[in-house]
N, C-alpha and C positions, 0 to 999 in steps of 0.2 A: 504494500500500500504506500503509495507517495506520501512525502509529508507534506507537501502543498501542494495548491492546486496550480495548474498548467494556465499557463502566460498565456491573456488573449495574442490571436497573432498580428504583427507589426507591434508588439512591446520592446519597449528598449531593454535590454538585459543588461546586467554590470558585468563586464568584460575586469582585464588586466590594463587595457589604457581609461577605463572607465575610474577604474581605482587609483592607478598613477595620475592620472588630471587631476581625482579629489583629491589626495594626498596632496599635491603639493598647492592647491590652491585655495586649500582651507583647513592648513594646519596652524597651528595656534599663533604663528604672527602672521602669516601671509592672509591670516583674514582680519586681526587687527590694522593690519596696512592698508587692506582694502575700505576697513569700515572708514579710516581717518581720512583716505582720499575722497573719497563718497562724501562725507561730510564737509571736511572741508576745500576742496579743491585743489590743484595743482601745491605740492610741498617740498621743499628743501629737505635734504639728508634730517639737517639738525632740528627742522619743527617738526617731522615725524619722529625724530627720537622723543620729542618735549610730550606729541599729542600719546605715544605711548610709551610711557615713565619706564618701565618694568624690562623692556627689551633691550639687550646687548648691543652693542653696535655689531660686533659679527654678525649674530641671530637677524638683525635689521636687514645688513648688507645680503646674505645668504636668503630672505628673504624675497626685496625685490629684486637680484638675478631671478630666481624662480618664474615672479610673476612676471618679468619683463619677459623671458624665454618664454613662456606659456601664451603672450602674447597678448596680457592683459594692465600692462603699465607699460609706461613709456617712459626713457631716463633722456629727457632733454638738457645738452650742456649750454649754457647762453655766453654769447663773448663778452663778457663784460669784465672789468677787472674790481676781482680776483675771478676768474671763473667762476663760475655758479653750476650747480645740477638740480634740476628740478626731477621730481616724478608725478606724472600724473594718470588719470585713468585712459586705457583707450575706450573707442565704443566697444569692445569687448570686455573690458573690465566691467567699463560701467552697464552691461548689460545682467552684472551678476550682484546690482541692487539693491533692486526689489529682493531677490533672493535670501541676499544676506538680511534685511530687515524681517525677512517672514522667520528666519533662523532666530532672530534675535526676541521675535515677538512672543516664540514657539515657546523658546528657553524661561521669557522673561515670566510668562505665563503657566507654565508647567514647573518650574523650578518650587514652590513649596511643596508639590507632589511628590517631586525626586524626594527631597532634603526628607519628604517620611518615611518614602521610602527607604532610602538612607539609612534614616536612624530605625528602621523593625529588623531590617535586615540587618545592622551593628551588631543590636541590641541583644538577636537571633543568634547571631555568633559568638559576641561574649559570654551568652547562657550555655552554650555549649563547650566551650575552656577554648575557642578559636580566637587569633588575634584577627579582628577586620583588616582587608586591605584599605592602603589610601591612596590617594594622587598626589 
């Protein structure tokens, strides 16, 4: 007996470039990069470090390569002195939006539900002599 039921046909399936696109363009900074550029439009190296406090500068840098290769930021240098680098969205970035805010509405929304979940299942484990995992 299947354990699910069979894919209407012409459904997209998750393949291994399906997974290498998510992976790298909604891991935990390449999608704070995107949220900051969304919001606020084209940004310098150092005001996306500012708009996200928490991220390494390698982790930043290793970041937008990712998204610029994938084809959804763009690393414009301007001539002016000192050089400058801006990054901003393409229409392919900005086409993953709406996206990220339904992500964010999802989360914002369902996040007390996890957090009980969370703590039955802790709870569940320390009654049994287990240490919970954490992140």
């Amino acid at each position: 007996m299947p354990e699910t039921a069979p894919l209407p046909p012409g459904s997209p399936q998750l393949t291994q470039a399906h997974r290498e696109l998510l992976d790298q363009v909604l891991d935990k900074w390449s999608l704070q990069v995107l949220d900051a550029l969304c919001e606020h439009g084209p940004l310098r190296f150092n005001d996306l470090r500012r708009a996200i406090p928490v991220v390494t500068q390698k982790s930043l840098t290793a970041a937008l390569r990712r998204l610029e290769r994938n084809g959804m930021v763009d690393r414009i240098v301007t001539n002016t002195r000192p050089i400058a680098v801006e990054y901003r969205l393409t229409p392919l970035g900005r086409s993953l939006q709406d996206l990220i805010d339904a992500l964010l509405h999802w989360a914002t929304g369902t996040l007390p539900e996890v957090e009980l979940a969370r703590a039955r299942f802790d709870q569940g484990v320390e009654t049994a002599g287990q240490v919970p995992a954490t992140n």
